[in-house]
Every structure is written in structure tokens, then in C-alpha cells.
C-alpha positions, -999 to 999 in steps of 0.1 A, spaced: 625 -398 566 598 -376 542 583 -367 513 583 -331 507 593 -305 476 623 -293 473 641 -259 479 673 -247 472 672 -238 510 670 -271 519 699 -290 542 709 -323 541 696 -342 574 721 -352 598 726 -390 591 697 -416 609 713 -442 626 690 -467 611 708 -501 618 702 -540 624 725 -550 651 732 -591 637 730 -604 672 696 -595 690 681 -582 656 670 -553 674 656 -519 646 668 -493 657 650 -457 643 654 -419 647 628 -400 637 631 -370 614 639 -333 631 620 -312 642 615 -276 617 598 -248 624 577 -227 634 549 -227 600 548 -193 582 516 -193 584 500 -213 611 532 -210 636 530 -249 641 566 -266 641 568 -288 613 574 -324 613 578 -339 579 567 -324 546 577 -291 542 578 -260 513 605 -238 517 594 -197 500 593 -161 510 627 -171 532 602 -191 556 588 -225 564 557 -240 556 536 -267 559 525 -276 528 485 -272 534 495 -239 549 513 -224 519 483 -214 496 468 -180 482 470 -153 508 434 -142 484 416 -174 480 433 -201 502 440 -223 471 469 -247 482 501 -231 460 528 -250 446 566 -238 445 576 -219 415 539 -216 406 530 -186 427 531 -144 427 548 -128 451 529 -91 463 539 -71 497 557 -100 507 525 -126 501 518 -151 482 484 -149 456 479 -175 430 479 -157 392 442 -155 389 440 -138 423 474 -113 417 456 -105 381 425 -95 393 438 -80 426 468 -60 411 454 -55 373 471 -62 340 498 -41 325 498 -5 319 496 2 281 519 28 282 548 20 304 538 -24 306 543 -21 346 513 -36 366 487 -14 378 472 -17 411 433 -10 417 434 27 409 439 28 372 415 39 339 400 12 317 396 38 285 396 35 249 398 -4 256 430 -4 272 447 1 306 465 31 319 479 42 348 466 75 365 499 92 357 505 75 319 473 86 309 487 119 291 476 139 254 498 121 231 505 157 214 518 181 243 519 154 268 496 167 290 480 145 320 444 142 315 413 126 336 381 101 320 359 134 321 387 162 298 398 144 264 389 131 231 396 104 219 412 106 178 419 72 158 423 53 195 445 80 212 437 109 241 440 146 230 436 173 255 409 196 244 433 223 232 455 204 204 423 180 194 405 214 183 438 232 173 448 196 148 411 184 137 385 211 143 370 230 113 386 268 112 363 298 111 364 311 72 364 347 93 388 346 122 402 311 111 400 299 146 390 267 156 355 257 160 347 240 192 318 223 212 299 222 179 287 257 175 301 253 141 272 274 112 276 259 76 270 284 54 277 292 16 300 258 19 321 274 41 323 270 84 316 298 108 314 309 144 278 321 148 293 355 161 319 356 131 287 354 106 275 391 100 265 411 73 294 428 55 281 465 53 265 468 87 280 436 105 246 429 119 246 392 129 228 365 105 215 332 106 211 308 77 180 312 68 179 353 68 207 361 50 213 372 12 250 362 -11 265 385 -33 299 369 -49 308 351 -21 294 380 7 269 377 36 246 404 32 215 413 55 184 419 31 186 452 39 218 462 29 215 435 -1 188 455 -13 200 492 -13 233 479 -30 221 455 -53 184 457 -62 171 486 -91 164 512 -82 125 533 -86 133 561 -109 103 585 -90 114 571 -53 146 566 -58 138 535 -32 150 501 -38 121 478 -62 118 447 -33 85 431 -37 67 448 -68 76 441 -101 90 471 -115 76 489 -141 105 496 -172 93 531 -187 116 557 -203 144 537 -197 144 530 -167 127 509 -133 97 523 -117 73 510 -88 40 508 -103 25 540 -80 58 558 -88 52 555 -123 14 564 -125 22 593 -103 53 605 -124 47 595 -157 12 605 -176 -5 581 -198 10 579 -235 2 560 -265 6 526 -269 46 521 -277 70 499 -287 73 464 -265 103 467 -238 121 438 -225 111 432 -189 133 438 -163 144 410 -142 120 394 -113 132 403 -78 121 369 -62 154 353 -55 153 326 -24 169 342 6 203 321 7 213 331 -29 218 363 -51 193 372 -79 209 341 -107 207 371 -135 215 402 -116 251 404 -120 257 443 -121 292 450 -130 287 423 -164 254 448 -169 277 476 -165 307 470 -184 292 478 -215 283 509 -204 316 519 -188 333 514 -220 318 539 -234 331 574 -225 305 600 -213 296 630 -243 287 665 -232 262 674 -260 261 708 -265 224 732 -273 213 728 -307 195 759 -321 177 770 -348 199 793 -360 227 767 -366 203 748 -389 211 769 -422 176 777 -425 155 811 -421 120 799 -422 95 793 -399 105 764 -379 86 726 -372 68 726 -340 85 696 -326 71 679 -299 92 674 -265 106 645 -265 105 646 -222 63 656 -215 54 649 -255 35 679 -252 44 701 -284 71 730 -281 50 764 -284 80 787 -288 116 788 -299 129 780 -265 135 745 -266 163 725 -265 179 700 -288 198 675 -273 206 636 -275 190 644 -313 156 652 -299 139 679 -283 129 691 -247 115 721 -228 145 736 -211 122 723 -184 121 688 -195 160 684 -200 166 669 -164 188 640 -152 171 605 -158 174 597 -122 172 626 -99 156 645 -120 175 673 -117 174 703 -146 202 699 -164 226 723 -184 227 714 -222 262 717 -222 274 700 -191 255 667 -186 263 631 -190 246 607 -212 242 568 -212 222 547 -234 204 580 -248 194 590 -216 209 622 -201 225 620 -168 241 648 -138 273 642 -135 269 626 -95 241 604 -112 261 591 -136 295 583 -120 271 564 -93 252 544 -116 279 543 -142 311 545 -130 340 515 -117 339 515 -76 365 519 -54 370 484 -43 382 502 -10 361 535 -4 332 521 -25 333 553 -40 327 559 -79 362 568 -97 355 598 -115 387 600 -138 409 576 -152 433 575 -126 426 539 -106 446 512 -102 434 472 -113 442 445 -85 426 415 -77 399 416 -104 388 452 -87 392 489 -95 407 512 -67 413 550 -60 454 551 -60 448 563 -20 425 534 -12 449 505 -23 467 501 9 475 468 35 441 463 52 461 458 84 486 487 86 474 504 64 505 514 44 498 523 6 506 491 -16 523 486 -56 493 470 -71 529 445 -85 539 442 -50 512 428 -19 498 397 -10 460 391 -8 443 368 15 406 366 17 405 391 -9 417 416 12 456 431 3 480 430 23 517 440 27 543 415 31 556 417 67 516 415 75 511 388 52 534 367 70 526 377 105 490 369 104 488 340 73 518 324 71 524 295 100 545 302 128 576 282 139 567 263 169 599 263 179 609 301 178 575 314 172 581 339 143 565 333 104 579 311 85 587 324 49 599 296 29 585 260 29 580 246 60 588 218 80 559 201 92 563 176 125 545 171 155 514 183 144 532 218 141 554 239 117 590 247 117 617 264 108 645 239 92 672 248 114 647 255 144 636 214 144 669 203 168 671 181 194 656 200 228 690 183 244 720 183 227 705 209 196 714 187 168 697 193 135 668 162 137 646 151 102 605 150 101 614 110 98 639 100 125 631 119 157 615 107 192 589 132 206 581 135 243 559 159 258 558 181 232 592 181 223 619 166 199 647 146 201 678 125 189 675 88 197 706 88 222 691 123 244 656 102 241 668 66 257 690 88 279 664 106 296 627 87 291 637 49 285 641 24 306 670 12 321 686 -20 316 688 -35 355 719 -58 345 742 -32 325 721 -1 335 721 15 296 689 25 284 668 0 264 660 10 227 640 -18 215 615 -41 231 624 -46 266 615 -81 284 595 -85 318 611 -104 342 616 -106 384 596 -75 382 626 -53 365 634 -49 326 661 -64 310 680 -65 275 670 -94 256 708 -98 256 713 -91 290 684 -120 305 711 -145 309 719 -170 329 739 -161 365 759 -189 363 796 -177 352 802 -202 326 769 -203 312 757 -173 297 724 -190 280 697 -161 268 666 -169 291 636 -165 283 612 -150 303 585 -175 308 614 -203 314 641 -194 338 644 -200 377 658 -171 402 675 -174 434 680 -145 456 671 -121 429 694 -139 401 678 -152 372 692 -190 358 688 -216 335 673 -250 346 701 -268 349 726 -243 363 693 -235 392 691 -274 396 731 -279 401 737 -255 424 707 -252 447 685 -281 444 698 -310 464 709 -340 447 698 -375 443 722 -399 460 715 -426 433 719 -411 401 733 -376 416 706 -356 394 690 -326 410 657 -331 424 626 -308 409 599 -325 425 595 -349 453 625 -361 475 628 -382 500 654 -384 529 669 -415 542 703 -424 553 710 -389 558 713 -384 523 683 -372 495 667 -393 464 644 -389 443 611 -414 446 618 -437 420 659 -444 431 657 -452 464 658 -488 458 676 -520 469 711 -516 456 708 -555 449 679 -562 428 667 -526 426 634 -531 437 617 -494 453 617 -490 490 589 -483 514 605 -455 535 590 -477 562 603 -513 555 634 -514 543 670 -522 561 706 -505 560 742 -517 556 775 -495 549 749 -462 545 735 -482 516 698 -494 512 684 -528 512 652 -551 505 648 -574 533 652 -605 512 686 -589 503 695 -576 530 692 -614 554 709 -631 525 734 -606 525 745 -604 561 719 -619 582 738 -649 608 729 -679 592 718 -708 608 747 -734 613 725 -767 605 702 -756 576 718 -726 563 691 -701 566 694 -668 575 681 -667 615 659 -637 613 623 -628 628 595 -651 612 618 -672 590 610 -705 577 625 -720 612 599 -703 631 624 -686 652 613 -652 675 635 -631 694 658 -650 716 645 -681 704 678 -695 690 705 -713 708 747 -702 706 769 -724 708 806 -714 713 794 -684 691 780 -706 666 737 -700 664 714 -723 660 678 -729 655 657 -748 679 653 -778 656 690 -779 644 704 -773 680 709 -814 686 734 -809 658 763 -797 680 765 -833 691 783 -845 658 818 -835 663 821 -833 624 795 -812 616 801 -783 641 841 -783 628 827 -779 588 801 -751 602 827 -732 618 849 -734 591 826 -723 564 805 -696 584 820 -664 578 804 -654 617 830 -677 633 863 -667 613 879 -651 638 877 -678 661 880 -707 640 914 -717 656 905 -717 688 872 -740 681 895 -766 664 916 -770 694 887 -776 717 867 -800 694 880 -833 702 870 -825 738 835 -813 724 837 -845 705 839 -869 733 819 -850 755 789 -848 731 793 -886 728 791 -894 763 765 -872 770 738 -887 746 708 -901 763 672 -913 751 652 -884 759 640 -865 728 641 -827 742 671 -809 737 690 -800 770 695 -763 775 729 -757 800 760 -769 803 778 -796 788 800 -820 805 840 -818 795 871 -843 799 893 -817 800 893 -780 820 878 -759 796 839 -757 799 819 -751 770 787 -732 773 749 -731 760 734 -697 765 706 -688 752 699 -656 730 690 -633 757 726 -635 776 707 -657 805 724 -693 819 704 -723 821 697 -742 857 722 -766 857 702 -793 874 681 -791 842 708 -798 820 723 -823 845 692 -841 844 684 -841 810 697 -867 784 698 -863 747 680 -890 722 702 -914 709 684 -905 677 709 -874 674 739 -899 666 727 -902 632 727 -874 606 699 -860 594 702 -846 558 716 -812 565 748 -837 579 753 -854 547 770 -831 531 806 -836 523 836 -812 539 845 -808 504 810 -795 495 807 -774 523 841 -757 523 832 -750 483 799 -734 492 813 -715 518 838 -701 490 814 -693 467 792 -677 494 820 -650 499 827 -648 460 794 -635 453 790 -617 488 821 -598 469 810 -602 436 774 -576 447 799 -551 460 821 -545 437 794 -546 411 778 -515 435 806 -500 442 814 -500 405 780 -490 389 781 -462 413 815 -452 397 805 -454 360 774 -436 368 796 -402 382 822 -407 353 790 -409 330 776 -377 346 807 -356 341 814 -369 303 778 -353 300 782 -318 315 819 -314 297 797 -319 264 773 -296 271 798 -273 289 818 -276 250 784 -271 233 773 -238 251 
């Protein structure tokens, strides 16, 4: 007999032969068997005992393999064939990986406040497996180096490459790679702060300068620092123009040329040379020819103009008259080289006379390609510039371009097959330019009909596609290949997989194992058995062992009697129902009694007073201490009784220990009778022996033991007189006593069938229950 938890493993004791023998009263007991050896101690086990991990354990040896916390069954984590307790397995083995939800064990990343396994911890763009110390992290997720840069990076404005490990130069509100900024004319490199703009151009100062700034008219040296002196039209340095140009009287007021002091980052705010210029460009060049004296109708002494070029007066008639004034043939020289100039063939701008290279420099559109003046009207307009018909060609291939047909990027021209092969974005599946619009996915552009499934090549859309390292696919070629598998119908699991018995499961396939069942489980409430998952009630029906009493399965505590198993609180006296102590309590038909019960019940009953004869009773009887007589017992202080012929014949006929040799008893009575008469005599002890007979048959006294009286003694000894008359057990009627004998064996019958049929209701009862449920489910 024990007290121990359950386990489906667990067999039903042989039966303990756990009687009361009615004569001697003699307890028999067999002690519970032996079990072993202890899973963990190697101790055999007697008693309580936890069946797991297919062994035996005491249960103060079953506790956490970490942190020796005693463990009870079904509460415990199972690792390498050990038991932990949660706390222990948790912090031992980890929590889940984010990724793929499996545990992790002690090598594993805690990163972006989550946990990964070594192998899971991947770019989620190409894929890629990457370490603590090579990614970055973007809106919670790992890049590798390559496709952060490539997706979030700033471009170069130059190259238009990514910018990484923030050498990025801001400059003119556009990014830069520090070798990518250079001046545009020399390519020299710049830095912020020493550069100069010019429409959206890095210049160095120098270049800046010899393109952009005026130019000294003596020098011909770019006016940087100075202010420039504005004298016959044009710019002068201050020494350039006191060496070149002698002192003259006061004249009109000219407008001051512009300040160069423009901050080093930007162009001069008022220098803008081609609006200055188009003015003048409109205007087509005029070849004055020599004006002479003899064309002037007159023939008399001419005016002695002054030159209009030194202002020192014309001596002669050799002069000449151009522009409407007058000039030493010496004086007539171009404004800005100052080169002597023929009267017939110059160029002239803003009453100033030019050469004709002069001009077209100063003057003249640019080749937007060359940078050379266009000296006739044959150009071509693109872009917003002016170009020489042999300049206008793809920067790249260099193949001449129809000013209606090229692309332009960065103001640069381009023909189409370029265009495409360096601008436009590339397929990511094919590789090649993409034309039309494209579709974007992945972080990447593609072709339309290049965006297929990597499997099966079927046509996917930017909004219903599964990527994996890098690659698309269809749902069905996705769960095919990277989902997990369903361990009950083996098909891949689509949605939101459950966790149970270490394996992943279909929502719809976590049913119970039981065939007629079928219940959805869930997976913090199930039970498994040898790798089967079940519902309570199917786990406790088939492998829990069952209560004897109301034939429920026992969870929790069971104890063992009578070679069958109960719970705690139904091991009771079948009569009242009172609980049992496993260790006082008494047995009849494989059915458990109170003592009370069980001496009322069936304990021999004592002939004169009608008490049960039984170890401490109210008669004060031990073992042995009772007296038989003809089969009949007796207590000590009723044993005189035998003497009264008519009270031994009622007592035999209404004790149910004497009905199978009633007959007999009756025949020998009147010899009993006569002999009990005779043999009365004044002494007050009872005689213990044998009793004298008329006829041949000798009646006995034995005592309880089996052992004879001397029978000197009981020849010697005499009975009181005082036994003749009947004490108040005698009193009683034969009708009264033949009546309570009936109604003794009424109710003894009455408590049995009333068993035997509550027991019987109680199993129909149970079945009516499970068909309902069954029909229910």
C-alpha cells in the first residue's frame, strides 16, 4: 500500500492478501513490492514512486538536473535526456530564435534587442550571413555593408556611386566623394572652403579667374584684387592704366565696373557674362570702311581734327576716319590687343573697334563643347548652349548627335544606347537597361516579364511574392522549399505554425491521438505519451490508472490497496463511507471496511450478549481468551450460559456461525440438557474441560488456542447453582430471538445489494456520460 503520483506506466499491484481469519483473528499483511533501482540515486524503491524519462524515481530524487529543485510530473523540460525545471532550461538553453522560433542554445547573438541564432542572423536583402562586428542595422533589421550603402547611402552628384564610411563633402547642396570634387577646367582637387561656382561648376580660383573675371586692357591679365580702373571703354589695373593711358581732361562720369570681392564659395552675384553679352551678340559686326577728305564734297582747306585715339591734333591729311571720328593711322588699333588695325577690315562693338580674333573671343557665342568662339552662323542650340555642328556629339562614344534626337544627363548629351547603358536602371534579373517603366521590388529594378518566380518561372506581382536570399518566388515554390514542415501531414506550413513536443504542427493538425476524438489542442494544454500528443481526458482514460471507487482516472495522488488503485478521498468504508487510514482498516470480498463495520458485519458474535468477539471489545476479551462450545463462542463472563439447555438451542439457531450444524446440535441437546443439570455445583468459577454425558457422545470445551483442559480440573470443579437462573441476556423470548436473527441476515443482505448496486449505477452513470460527450465531439 502507497501514496505516490501517477504514470501512465504504472501497473496494477498484484492483489495483497490482507485478511481477518474469523476464528483466531489473526492480521495478516504483505507489504508492497519491491521497484527499482532509482534513476538517479540507484536505490531500489519501496513505496512512493515518479515514473519519467522511461525510468524510476524516488520522488526526492527526481528534481532539476541544474538546481536540484524537487520536479513534479508533467511540470518539467526535458534536454539530452535530463530533466531542468523552466527557469533552469530557459536560462541554460535560451529563448527562441527570432527568425526561425527554435530554441537557441548558449552560442547565439543578442542584437538589435532580439535573439538569433549564429546561422539566422543573415542581411535581410541578399541573405547574406553576417557577424556582431559587419552590419548596420536600418529601421530594426541587419544589412550587409554592400546593399545598406547601395539602398540608403547618398550617391556621388559625379560618379553617382554610393558614399560610404562618411567621407561624404557637402557642397553647393549637392554630395561628393572628396576625390570626385575637382575643378572643372584643370580637375585639380578642391575643398570647401577654396573653391569658386559658376552656374552650377566647381572652379579653382585660378581657372575661375582667367574665365570669368575682366580682363586689364594694358595686361591683358585677369583684374583679381584691385579695383579696375573703367577708361576708354574698357577695365584697366590702376598701373596699367597710368602706364598706357596719359592724363586727359576731366570727362564725363562712367559707371563703375563691378567689385571683384565675391566670398570664395559663390560666383560674383552681378557678373553674369553671357546676360552682359547678349546684347552685344545681337548685334552683327560692321566693317567701316576709310573715310577721306576727298569724299566730303569739299575742296578747301580741311579742320584739323583731333585724334580721337592719343587726342593729340592730326598735323597732316593722313588720318583716318572711322567709327565717325578720327585717328592716326597709328592710333586705329584693336581695343584689346592693341593691334593696328586695317580701316576696312576690323570689327566694332559698342563704338570701340575690334581684330577680328579679339572680337569673336570677347564677343562671340562659345562652343559649349570646344569652348571655342563660333565665328559664322553656322551652330546648333541644345540644352540652353551654342555648339560648333562637329562638337555636338555623345560625350561617351562620341558619335555626332541631331540636336532633336539625344538625351542629356548632367548636362552633358548623350546618345540613346549610351543613355540607357549608363543612366537608366538595370534589370536585376537579366542585367541589361531597362527602357520603359520599371518594376521596382526587392530593393532593385526589373524588367516586367524578367520578375518570375526563380522555381517554376511564373510571372510574380511587386505585391504577392516571397523573397529569399535575394530571390523571388510564388507562394507554393516558397513553402515548398524554405517553410517548415508539418510533422503530422508533412506539407509545408503557410501561416503561423504552433510549438509543441519540440516539432511544428498545423493548428489543424495539433489534434488529439485518440481515433475518435479529433479535439484541436492547444499547445499549452495537451498531454503526450510516447511522442503522441492527447487531450486530458483521452491521456487520462487510456494511460492513467483508474480509481476502483468511482472508476475516474487518477491525475494526482493514488493509493494502492486490495490490489486495486483509488484516489485519496474514495478509499473509504463501503458502509458508511467514512476515509480509510491505509494502515487501519479491514477487508472482506476484495472490498474495504471501517472496523466498526467491518465486526458488525461479519465478526463471530458472542452467543450470550450478542457482541461481536473481537480484540479489546466491551467483554474485555484478548486473543484466545474466549471459550467454544460445540462450535458455538463465548465470552468468559457468558460461558456459564451453556448450562441452560434453552438458551444454547435459540443461540444456535439464530447465529448464522452455527447454520451448518444446527441439526446436529438439536439432536444432542437433550443429552447437553441433562448433563448441564447434573453437573451444577456451588462453586462460582467456571469449569474449563469436559462435561459429563448420559449418553456416548462426549461434548467438548476447548479453549481458543486448540489446547484440552486437565480433566481432573474439570472433574473437580463444580458450577454455582447461581447459573440455573437466567440472567437478562436469557430472557429473551425464542420468538424474539429467531425475529432478530432474521432481521440480522435481512440487513446483512440489505448493505450488499445496496454495494453491489451503487457500484452498478455508478458504471452505467459513467458510460451515459462518455456516449454524450462522445455525441457532442
Amino acid at each position: 500500500m502507497e501514496i505516490r503520483t501517477p504514470s501512465p506506466k504504472d501497473k496494477i499491484e498484484s492483489e495483497h492478501n490482507c485478511k481477518y481469519h474469523s476464528h483466531h483473528l489473526d492480521y495478516k499483511y504483505t507489504p508492497p513490492p519491491v521497484k527499482g533501482p532509482c534513476g538517479a540515486c540507484g536505490q531500489y524503491i519501496v513505496g512512493s514512486l515518479v515514473t519519467a524519462l522511461d525510468k524510476m524515481w524516488h520522488p526526492e530524487c527526481f528534481t532539476c538536473t541544474n538546481c536540484d529543485t524537487i520536479l513534479k510530473p508533467h511540470k518539467y523540460v526535458v534536454e539530452d535526456d535530463k530533466p531542468y525545471c523552466k527557469d533552469c532550461h530557459l536560462r541554460l538553453f535560451g529563448p527562441p530564435c527570432s527568425v526561425c522560433k527554435k530554441p537557441t542554445q548558449s552560442n547565439r547573438y543578442n542584437l538589435l534587442n532580439r535573439i538569433w541564432h549564429p546561422e539566422c542572423f543573415c542581411c535581410v536583402e541578399c541573405g547574406k550571413r553576417l557577424t556582431p562586428d559587419n552590419f548596420i542595422e536600418r529601421l530594426g533589421s541587419p544589412y550587409c555593408m554592400e546593399d545598406y550603402h547601395r539602398l540608403f547611402s547618398p550617391k556621388c552628384c559625379v560618379c553617382h556611386l554610393p558614399i560610404k564610411d562618411g567621407r561624404q563633402m557637402m557642397a553647393m547642396g549637392h554630395p561628393w566623394h572628396p576625390e570626385c570634387f575637382r575643378c572643372t577646367v584643370c580637375v585639380k582637387p578642391l575643398t570647401p572652403e577654396t573653391f569658386k561656382e559658376y552656374q552650377g561648376k566647381p572652379y579653382c580660383e585660378k581657372d575661375y579667374h582667367n574665365l570669368f573675371s575682366p580682363k586689364c586692357a594694358g595686361c591683358k591679365q585677369p583684374i583679381i584684387d584691385e579695383t579696375p580702373v573703367y577708361n576708354k571703354g574698357q577695365y584697366w589695373h590702376p598701373d596699367c592704366d597710368a602706364k598706357f593711358n596719359r592724363p586727359m581732361p576731366p570727362q564725363v562720369a562712367t559707371p563703375p565696373p563691378p567689385k571683384i570681392s565675391t566670398p570664395i564659395h559663390e560666383a560674383p552675384p552681378n557678373l553674369d557674362i553671357e546676360s552682359l553679352l547678349e546684347p552685344l551678340l545681337s548685334e552683327k559686326p560692321k566693317r567701316r570702311p576709310l573715310e577721306s577728305s576727298a569724299d566730303t564734297g569739299f575742296n578747301k582747306q580741311p579742320i584739323r581734327p583731333d585724334c580721337d585715339g592719343c587726342r593729340e591734333p592730326i598735323e597732316d591729311d593722313n588720318y583716318v576716319s572711322a567709327l565717325g571720328k578720327n585717328f592716326h593711322p597709328d592710333c586705329f588699333k584693336c581695343t584689346e590687343c592693341f593691334k593696328p588695325l586695317n580701316p576696312y577690315n576690323f570689327y566694332e562693338k559698342n563704338g570701340l573697334p575690334y581684330c577680328e580674333d579679339d572680337y569673336h573671343r570677347l564677343f562671340s557665342p562659345k562652343c559649349a563643347g570646344c569652348k571655342q568662339p563660333i565665328k559664322d552662323n553656322n551652330y546648333i542650340r541644345a540644352m540652353g548652349k551654342d555648339w560648333h555642328p562637329d562638337c555636338f556629339k555623345c560625350t561617351q562614344c562620341k558619335v555626332p548627335l541631331d540636336p532633336e534626337n539625344f538625351y542629356e544627363k548632367n548636362g552633358l548629351p548623350y546618345c540613346e544606347k549610351d543613355y540607357f547603358n549608363l543612366f537608366h536602371p538595370k534589370c536585376y534579373g537579366c542585367t541589361k537597361p531597362i527602357q520603359g517603366t520599371p518594376l521596382r521590388a526587392m530593393g532593385h529594378d526589373w524588367h516586367p516579364e524578367c520578375f518570375n518566380c526563380d522555381k517554376c518561372h511564373v510571372p510574380l506581382s511587386p505585391d504577392n511574392f516571397y523573397e529569399k536570399n535575394g530571390r523571388p518566388y510564388c507562394e507554393n515554390c516558397f513553402h515548398k522549399l524554405y517553410s517548415p514542415k508539418c510533422c503530422a501531414c508533412n506539407k509545408p506550413i503557410k501561416g503561423k505554425p504552433v510549438f509543441a513536443m519540440g516539432k511544428e504542427w498545423h493548428p489543424e493538425c495539433f489534434v488529439c491521438s485518440y481515433p475518435s476524438c479529433g479535439r484541436i489542442l492547444s499547445p499549452d494544454d495537451f498531454e503526450q505519451h510516447e511522442g503522441k500528443p492527447y487531450c486530458k481526458y483521452h491521456f487520462g482514460e487510456m494511460f492513467l490508472p483508474k480509481c476502483f471507487a468511482c472508476k475516474k482516472p487518477i491525475k494526482d495522488k493514488v493509493v494502492s490497496a486490495l490490489g486495486k488503485t483509488w484516489h485519496p478521498e474514495c478509499f473509504a468504508c463501503v458502509q458508511c463511507g467514512v476515509p480509510l487510514d491505509l494502515n487501519a482498516f479491514r477487508e472482506k470480498d476484495g472490498l474495504p471496511y471501517c472496523e466498526a463495520d467491518y465486526h458488525a458485519l461479519f465478526s463471530p458474535k458472542c452467543a450470550a450478549c450478542e457482541a461481536p468477539i473481537v480484540e479489546d471489545c466491551g467483554c474485555a476479551l484478548k486473543n484466545g481468551n474466549y471459550f467454544e462450545f460445540e462450535g458455538e463462542p463465548y465470552c468468559e463472563e457468558h460461558f456459564r450460559c451453556k448450562m441452560c439447555p434453552d438458551c444454547v438451542r435459540l443461540r444456535r439457531a439464530q447465529n448464522k456461525f452455527f447454520s451448518g450444524v444446527q441439526q446436529q446440535n438439536q439432536q444432542v441437546m437433550p443429552t447437553g440438557k441433562a448433563t448441564l443439570i447434573e453437573s451444577k455445583q456451588d462453586s462460582k468459577q467456571p469449569a474449563f474441560g469436559t462435561l459429563p454425558a448420559q449418553s456416548g457422545q462426549q461434548q467438548k470445551v476447548t479453549f481458543a488456542n486448540g489446547t484440552l483442559p486437565n480433566m481432573s480440573s474439570i472433574q473437580q470443579s463444580t458450577l454455582p447453582a447461581t447459573t440455573t437462573h437466567s440472567s437478562k441476556p436469557h430472557h429473551h423470548s425464542h420468538h424474539d430471538l429467531i425475529q432478530h436473527n432474521e432481521k440480522l441476515q435481512h440487513k446483512q443482505k440489505a448493505i450488499m445489494n445496496h454495494i453491489e448496486s451503487g457500484l452498478e449505477s455508478h458504471r452505467e452513470k459513467e458510460k451515459r456520460k462518455k456516449k454524450e460527450e462522445e455525441k457532442k465531439k
